[in-house]
C-alpha positions as CSV (number, residue, x, y, z in Angstrom):
1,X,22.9,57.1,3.3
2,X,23.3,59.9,6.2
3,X,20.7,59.3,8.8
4,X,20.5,61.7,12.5
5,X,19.0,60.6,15.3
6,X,17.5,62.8,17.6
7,X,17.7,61.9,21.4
8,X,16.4,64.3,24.6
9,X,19.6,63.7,26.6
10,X,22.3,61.3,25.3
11,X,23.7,61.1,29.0
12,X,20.2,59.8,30.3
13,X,19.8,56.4,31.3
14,X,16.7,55.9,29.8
15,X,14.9,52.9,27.8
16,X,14.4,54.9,24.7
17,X,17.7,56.2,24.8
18,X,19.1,52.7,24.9
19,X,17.0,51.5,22.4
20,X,18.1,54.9,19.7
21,X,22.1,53.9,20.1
22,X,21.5,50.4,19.6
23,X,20.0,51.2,16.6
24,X,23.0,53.9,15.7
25,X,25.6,51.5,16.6
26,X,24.0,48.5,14.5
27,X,23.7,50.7,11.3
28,X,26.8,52.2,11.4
29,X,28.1,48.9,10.9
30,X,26.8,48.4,8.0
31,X,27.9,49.5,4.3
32,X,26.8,52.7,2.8
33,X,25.2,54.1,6.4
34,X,26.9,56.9,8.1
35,X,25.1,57.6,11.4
36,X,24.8,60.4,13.6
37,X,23.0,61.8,17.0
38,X,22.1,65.3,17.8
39,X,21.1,65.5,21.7
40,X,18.6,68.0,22.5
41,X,20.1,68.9,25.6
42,X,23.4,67.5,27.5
43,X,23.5,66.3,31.3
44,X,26.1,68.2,32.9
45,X,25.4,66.4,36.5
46,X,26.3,63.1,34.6
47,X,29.5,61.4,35.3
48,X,29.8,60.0,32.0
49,X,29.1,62.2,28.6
50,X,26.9,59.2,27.5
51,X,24.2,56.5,29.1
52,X,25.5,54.0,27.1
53,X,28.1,53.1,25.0
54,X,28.3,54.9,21.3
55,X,30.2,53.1,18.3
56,X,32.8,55.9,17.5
57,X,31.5,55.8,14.0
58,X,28.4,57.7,15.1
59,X,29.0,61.6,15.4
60,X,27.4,63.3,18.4
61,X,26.2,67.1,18.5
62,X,24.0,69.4,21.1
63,X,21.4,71.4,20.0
64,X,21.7,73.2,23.6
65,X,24.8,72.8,25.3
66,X,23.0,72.7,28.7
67,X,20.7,70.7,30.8
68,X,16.9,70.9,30.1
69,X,15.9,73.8,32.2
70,X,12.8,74.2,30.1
71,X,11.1,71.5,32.0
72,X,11.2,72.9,35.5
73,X,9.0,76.4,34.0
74,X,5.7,77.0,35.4
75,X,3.0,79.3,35.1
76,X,2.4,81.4,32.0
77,X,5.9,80.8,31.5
78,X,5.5,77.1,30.8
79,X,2.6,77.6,28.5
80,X,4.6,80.2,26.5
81,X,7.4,77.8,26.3
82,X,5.0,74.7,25.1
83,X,4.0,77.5,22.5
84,X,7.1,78.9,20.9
85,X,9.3,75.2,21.3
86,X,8.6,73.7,18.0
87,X,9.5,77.2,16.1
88,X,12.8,77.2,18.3
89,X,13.4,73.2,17.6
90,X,12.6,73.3,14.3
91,X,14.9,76.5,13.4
92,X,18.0,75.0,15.2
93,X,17.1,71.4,13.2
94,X,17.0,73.2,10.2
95,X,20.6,73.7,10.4
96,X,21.2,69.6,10.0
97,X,20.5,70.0,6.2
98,X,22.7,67.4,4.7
99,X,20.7,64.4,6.5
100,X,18.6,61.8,4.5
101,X,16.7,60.9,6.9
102,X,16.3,62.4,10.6
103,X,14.7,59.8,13.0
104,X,12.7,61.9,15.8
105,X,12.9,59.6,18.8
106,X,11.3,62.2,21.8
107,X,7.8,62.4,22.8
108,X,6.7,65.9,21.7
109,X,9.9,67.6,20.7
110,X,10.5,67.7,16.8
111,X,7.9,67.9,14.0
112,X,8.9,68.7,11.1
113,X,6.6,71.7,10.1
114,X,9.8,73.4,7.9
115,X,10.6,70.4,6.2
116,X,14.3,70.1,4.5
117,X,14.4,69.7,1.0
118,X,15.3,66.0,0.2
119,X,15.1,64.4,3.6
120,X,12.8,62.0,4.7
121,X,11.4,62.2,8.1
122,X,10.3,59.1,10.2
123,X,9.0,59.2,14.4
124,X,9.7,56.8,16.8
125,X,7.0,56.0,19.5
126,X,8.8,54.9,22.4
127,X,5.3,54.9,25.0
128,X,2.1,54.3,24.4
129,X,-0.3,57.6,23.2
130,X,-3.8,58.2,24.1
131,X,-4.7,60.6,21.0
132,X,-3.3,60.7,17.7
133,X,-2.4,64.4,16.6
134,X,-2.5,65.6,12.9
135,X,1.4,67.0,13.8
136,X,2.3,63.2,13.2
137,X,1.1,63.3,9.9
138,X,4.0,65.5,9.0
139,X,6.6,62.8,9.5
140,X,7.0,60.6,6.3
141,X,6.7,57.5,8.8
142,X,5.2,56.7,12.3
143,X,7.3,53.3,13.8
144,X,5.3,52.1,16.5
145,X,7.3,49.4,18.8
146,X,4.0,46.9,19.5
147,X,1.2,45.3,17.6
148,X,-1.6,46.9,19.5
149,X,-0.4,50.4,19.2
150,X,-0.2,49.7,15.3
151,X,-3.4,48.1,15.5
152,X,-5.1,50.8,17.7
153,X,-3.9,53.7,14.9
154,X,-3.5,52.5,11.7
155,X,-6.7,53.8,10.7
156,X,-5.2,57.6,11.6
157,X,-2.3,57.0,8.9
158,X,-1.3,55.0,5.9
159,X,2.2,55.8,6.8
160,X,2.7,53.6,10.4
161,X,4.7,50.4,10.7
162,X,6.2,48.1,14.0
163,X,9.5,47.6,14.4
164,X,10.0,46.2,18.1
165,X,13.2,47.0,19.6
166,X,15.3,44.1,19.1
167,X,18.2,42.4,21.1
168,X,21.9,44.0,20.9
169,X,23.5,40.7,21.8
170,X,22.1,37.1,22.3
171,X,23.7,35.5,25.3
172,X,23.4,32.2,24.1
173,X,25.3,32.4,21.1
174,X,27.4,35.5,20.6
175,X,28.6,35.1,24.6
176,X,28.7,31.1,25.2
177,X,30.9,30.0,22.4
178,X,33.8,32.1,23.7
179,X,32.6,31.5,27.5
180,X,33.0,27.8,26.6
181,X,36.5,28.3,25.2
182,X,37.6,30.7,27.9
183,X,36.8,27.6,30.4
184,X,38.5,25.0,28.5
185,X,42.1,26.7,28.8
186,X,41.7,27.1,32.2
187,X,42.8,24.5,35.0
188,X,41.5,26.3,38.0
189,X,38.2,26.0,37.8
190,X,35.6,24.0,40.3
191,X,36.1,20.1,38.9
192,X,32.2,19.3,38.6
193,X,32.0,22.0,36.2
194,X,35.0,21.5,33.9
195,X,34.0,17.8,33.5
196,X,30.7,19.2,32.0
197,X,31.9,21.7,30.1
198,X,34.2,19.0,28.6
199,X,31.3,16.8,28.0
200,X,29.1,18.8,26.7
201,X,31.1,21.2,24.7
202,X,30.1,19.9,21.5
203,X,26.7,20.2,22.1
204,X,26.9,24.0,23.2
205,X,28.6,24.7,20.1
206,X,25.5,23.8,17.9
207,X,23.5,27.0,18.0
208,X,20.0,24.5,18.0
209,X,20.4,23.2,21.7
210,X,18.3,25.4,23.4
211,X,15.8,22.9,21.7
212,X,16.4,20.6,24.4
213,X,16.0,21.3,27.9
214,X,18.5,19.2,29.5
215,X,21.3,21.2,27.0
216,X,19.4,24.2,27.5
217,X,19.9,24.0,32.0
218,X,23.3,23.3,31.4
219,X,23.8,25.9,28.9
220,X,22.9,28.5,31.5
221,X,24.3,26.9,34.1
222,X,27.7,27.9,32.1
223,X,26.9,31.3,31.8
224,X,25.8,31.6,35.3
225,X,29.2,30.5,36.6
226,X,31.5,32.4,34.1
227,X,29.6,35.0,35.2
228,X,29.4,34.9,38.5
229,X,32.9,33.5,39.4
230,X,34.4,36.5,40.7
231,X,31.6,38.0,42.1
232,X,30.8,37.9,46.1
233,X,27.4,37.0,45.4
234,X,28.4,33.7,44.1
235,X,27.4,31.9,47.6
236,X,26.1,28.7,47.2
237,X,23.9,29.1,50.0
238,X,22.4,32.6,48.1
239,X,18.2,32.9,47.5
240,X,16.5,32.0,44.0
241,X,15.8,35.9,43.1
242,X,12.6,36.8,41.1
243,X,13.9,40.4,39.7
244,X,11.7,43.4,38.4
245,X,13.8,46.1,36.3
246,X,12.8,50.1,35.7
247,X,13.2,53.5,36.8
248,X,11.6,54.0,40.8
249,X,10.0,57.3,39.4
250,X,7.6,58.5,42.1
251,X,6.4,61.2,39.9
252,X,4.9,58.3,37.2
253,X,5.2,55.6,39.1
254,X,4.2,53.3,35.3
255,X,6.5,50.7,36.6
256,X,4.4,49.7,39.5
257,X,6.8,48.8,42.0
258,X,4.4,49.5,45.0
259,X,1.3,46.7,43.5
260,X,4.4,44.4,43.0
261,X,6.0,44.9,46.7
262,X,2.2,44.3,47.8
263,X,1.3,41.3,46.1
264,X,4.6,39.6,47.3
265,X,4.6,40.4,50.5
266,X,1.6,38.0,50.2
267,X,3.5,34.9,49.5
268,X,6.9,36.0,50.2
269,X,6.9,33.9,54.1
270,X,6.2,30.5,52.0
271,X,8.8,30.9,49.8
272,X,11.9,31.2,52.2
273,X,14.2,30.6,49.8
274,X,13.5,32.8,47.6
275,X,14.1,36.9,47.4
276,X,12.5,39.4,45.2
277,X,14.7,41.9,43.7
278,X,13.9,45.2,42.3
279,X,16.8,47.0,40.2
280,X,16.5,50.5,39.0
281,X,17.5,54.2,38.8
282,X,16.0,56.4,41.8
283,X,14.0,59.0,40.8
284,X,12.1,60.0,44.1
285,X,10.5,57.0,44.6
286,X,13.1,54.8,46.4
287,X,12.6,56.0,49.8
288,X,8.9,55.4,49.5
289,X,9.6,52.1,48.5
290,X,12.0,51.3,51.7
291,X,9.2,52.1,53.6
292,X,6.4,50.2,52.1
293,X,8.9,47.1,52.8
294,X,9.7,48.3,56.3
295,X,6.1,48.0,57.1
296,X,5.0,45.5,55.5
297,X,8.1,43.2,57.6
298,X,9.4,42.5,53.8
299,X,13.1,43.8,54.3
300,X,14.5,39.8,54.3
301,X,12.4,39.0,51.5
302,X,12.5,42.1,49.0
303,X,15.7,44.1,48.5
304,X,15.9,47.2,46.1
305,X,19.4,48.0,44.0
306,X,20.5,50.6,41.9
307,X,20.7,50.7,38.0
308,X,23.9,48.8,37.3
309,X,25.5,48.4,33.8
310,X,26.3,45.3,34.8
311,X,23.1,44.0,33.9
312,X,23.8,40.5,32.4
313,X,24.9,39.4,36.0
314,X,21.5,40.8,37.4
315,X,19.9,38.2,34.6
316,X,22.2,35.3,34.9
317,X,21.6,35.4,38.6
318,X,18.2,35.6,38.7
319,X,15.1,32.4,37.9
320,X,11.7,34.5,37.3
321,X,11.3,38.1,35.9
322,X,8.1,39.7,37.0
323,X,6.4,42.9,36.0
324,X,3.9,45.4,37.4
325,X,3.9,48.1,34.6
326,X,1.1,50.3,35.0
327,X,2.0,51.1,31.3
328,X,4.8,49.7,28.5
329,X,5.6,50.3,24.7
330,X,7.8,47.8,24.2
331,X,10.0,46.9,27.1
332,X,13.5,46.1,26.4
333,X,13.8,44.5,30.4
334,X,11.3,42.2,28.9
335,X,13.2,41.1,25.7
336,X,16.7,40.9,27.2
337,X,15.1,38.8,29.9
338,X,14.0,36.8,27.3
339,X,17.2,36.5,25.6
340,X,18.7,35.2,29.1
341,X,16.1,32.2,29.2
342,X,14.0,33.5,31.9
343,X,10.4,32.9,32.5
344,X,8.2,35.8,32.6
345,X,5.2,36.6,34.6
346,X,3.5,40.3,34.1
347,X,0.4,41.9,34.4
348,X,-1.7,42.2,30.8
349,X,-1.4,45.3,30.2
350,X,-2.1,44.7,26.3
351,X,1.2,46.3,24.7
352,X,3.8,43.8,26.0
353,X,1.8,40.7,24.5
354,X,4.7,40.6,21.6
355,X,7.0,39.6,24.2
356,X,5.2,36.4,24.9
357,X,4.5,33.2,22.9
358,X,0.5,32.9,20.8
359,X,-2.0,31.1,22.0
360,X,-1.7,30.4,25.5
361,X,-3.3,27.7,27.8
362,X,-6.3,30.0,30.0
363,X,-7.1,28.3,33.4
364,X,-8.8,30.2,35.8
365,X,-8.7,33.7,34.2
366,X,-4.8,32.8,33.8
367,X,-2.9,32.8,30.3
368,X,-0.2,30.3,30.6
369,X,2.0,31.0,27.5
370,X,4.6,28.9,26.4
371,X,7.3,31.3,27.7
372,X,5.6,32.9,30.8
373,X,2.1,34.1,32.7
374,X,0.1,36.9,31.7
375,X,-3.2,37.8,34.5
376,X,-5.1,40.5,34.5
377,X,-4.0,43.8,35.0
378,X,-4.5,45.0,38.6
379,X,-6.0,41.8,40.0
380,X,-3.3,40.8,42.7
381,X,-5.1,37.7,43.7
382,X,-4.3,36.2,40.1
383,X,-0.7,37.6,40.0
384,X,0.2,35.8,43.7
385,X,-1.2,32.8,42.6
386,X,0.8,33.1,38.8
387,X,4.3,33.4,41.2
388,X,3.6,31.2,43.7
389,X,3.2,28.3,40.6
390,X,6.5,29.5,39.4
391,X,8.6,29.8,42.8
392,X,7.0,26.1,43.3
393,X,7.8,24.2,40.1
394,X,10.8,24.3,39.1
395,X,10.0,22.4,35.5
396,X,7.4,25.1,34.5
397,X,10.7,27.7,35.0
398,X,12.8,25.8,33.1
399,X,10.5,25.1,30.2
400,X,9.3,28.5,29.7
401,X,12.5,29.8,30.3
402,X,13.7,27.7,27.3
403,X,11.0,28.7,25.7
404,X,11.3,32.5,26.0
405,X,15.0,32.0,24.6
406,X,13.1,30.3,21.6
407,X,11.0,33.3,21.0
408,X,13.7,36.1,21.7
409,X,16.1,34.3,18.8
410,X,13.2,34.6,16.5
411,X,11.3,37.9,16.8
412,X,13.8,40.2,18.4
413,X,17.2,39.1,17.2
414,X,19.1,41.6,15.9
415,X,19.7,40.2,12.6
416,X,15.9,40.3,12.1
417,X,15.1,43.9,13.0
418,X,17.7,45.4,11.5
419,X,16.7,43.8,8.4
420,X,12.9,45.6,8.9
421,X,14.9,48.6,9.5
422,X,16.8,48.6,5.8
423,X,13.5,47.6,4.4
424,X,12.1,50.7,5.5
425,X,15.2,53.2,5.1
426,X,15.6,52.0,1.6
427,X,11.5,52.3,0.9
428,X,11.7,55.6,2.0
429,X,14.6,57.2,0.0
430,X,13.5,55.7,-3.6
């Protein structure tokens, strides 16, 4: 089966853009699939051709071999451009005509008004929409990444499905096992830890220990020192870090890095020992954030860092993940937090609910799931109060870390949404 991808800018370091070539580089592993990507536009400020890695297996084209000037036009301009852009996308497509299925994963690019004969179209919706258009009916499948989007529109089409993003790796079982072996050859390593490595290393082998919580701290414990072992911020003496991860787009500003910063800076003095992290790209919105620490007297308490592809030591090194999205699809920070057994405390913002365990425990306008805190969106009184009950008991973190590793293994594995994926593929060509 030949299936294309479609991708705004393969160079851009994007969430949907790492979700697409996760999904290109798990199918092109796999019999019978030959994958490709056709980038609307290519980043020529980039260092790197690509964001993230591709699997040479998948074949990558340009449909313009230059970055997306469109989106600076203004004026009449602009609206002419809005106009005439799915005649010109469509006619350039039209030249892919040996293609299965093409997977439209931009926001309002392609739709497939000229349809090639044979070929099966399906859209990805990366964000959340407001209002359904009739252009969607021309794709042969909608995949929505969340239970309430499919909820909220499944009454607009008969032909909409979830698929959540799912996990490229999972720490704890692809990574351990040769982390554990790795450690066992060596001789210079701190004493403390080889004896428990030896002692346990049985136990880390079987791939059902997270199920108990002493295996499960020493489990990460591991990691967290393979790790970290040649890093400089392996101090002993280093904070516990609460982390947030996204783009610091001052434009958008969805990620809500300000509301976090805020409601820290509330707590932040009784918690010494502790540091809030926020890691990210800088798109315009980094210098406002320097100063809404400066004068808020945060600058001990709450750093800011730059996107890293590094970002299994950001998760390793860190106890609580916390978000402040104004607005989410399906968050892969959240998942791959997950993965790394980390308790998670967001605000409810309804379309990253999949990411947390059913029926939770609510005290006090609080929902306490098994893996991590949901409040209400925008009320910072109840978000202080969910961080300051993590930063203070260290058993709560620990449990709902374990448990968030619990639910990552069995909703977003890879092995289990790529499985959805054939299901659908193979539905759609018979």
């Amino acid at each position: 089966m030949r299936i294309l991808f479609t991708l705004h800018n393969v160079a851009c370091k994007g969430g949907s853009e790492r979700v697409v070539i996760n999904l290109c580089n798990a199918l092109c592993e796999i019999k019978g699939y030959e994958i490709s990507i056709v980038s609307y536009y290519t980043d020529t400020s980039e260092k790197e051709p690509y964001a993230y890695p591709i699997n040479p297996k998948v074949s990558v084209s340009y449909l313009h071999n230059f970055d997306d000037i469109h989106k600076g036009y203004r004026g009449l301009k602009r609206i002419l451009w809005r106009w005439i852009k799915p005649l010109v996308i469509n006619y350039r497509m039209n030249r892919y005509k040996d293609y299965d299925i093409i997977i439209e994963s931009d926001f309002a690019f392609f739709y497939p008004r000229f349809r090639v004969k044979n070929t099966k179209y399906i859209k990805i919706v990366h964000s959340v929409i407001k209002k359904w258009k009739k252009k969607n009916n021309l794709f042969d499948c909608i995949v929505f990444l969340n239970e309430q989007e499919l909820l909220k529109w499944q009454k607009s089409s008969k032909h909409i499905v979830k698929i959540p993003n799912f996990i490229p790796i999972l720490p704890f079982e692809d990574t351990l096992p040769k982390v554990l072996e790795s450690f066992m050859k060596k001789d210079d390593i701190d004493s403390n830890l080889h004896a428990l490595i030896k002692s346990h290393y049985e136990d880390m082998l079987d791939k059902s220990f997270y199920n108990d919580t002493q295996r499960f701290i020493i489990a990460r414990s591991i990691l967290k020192a393979w790790k970290l072992q040649n890093l400089e911020s392996n101090n002993p003496h280093a904070k516990h870090k609460l982390i947030a991860v996204g783009r610091m787009d001052a434009v958008n500003n969805h990620k809500g890095f300000p509301r976090l910063i805020d409601a820290y800076s509330k707590i932040a003095h009784k918690f010494p020992s502790w540091q809030l992290e926020i890691i990210g790209q800088d798109q315009g919105q980094k210098a406002l954030l320097e100063k809404q620490i400066l004068d808020l007297q945060m600058k001990d308490y709450i750093l800011l860092k730059p996107f890293t592809s590094d970002m299994e030591s950001v998760y390793l090194n860190a106890d609580i993940f916390v978000m402040s999205s104004h607005t989410e699809s399906m968050p892969m920070v959240l998942i791959e937090a997950a993965s790394y057994g980390l308790p998670i405390v967001a605000y409810d913002i309804g379309t990253i609910r999949d990411c947390f365990a059913p029926n939770p425990e609510i005290k006090n306008g609080i929902a306490y799931h098994k893996n991590g805190i949901l409040v209400p969106d925008g009320d910072e009184n109840l978000l202080c109060e969910a961080m300051r009950e993590l930063l203070s008991n260290e058993a709560m973190r620990l449990e709902m870390g374990r448990q968030s590793l619990i639910l990552a293994k069995e909703r977003f594995s890879k092995e289990v949404i790529m499985q959805e994926w054939q299901d659908l593929l193979t539905a759609l060509k018979r």
